[in-house]
C-alpha positions in Angstrom: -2.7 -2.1 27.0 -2.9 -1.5 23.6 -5.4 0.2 21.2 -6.4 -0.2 17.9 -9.2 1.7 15.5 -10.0 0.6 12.3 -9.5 2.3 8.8 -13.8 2.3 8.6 -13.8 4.0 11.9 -11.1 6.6 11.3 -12.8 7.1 7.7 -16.2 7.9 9.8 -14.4 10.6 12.4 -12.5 12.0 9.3 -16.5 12.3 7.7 -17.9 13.4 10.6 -15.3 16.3 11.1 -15.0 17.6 7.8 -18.9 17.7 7.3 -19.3 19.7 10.2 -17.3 22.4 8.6 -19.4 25.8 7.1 -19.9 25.0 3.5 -18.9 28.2 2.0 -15.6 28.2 3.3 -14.6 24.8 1.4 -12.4 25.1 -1.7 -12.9 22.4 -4.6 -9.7 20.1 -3.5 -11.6 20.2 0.2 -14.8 19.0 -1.5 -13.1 16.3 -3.5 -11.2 15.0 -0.6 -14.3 15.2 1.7 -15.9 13.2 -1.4 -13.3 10.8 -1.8 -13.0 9.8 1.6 -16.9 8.9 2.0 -16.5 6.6 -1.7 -13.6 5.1 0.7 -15.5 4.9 3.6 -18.6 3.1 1.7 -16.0 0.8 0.1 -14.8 -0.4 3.5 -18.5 -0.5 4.8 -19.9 -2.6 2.1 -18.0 -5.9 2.9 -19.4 -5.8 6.6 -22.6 -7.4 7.8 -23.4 -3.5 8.4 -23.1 -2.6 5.1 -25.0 -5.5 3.8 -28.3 -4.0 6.3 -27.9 -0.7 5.2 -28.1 -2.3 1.4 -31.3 -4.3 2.3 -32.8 -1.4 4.2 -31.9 0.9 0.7 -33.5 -1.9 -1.3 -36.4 -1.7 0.5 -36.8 1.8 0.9 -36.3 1.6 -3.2 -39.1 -0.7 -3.6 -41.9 1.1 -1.2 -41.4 4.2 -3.3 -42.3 2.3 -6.8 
């Protein structure tokens, strides 16, 4: 039997675990790296049909508010 996870999934444990952490312990490369990984992570996302709901759902959310 074989397993396989996907870069978007890892990229969301990776999120998950490093946002978890206390703030005030994080130097500035742990911030960028925590930041660079969720740019990544949305990158992935935005090509899926999942991505392309949480755009509409944004776009509407955008337009209520105006």
């Amino acid at each position: 039997m074989q397993y396989t996870i996907s870069a978007t999934a890892f990229l969301a444990i990776v999120i998950v675990i490093r946002l978890r952490r206390r703030t005030e312990a994080r130097r500035r490369t742990d911030e960028a790296f925590t930041v660079f990984t969720a740019v990544v992570f949305g990158v992935l996302i935005a090509t899926t049909a999942w991505g392309h709901a949480i755009l509409q759902l944004v776009g509407i959310a955008v337009e209520a508010t105006r």
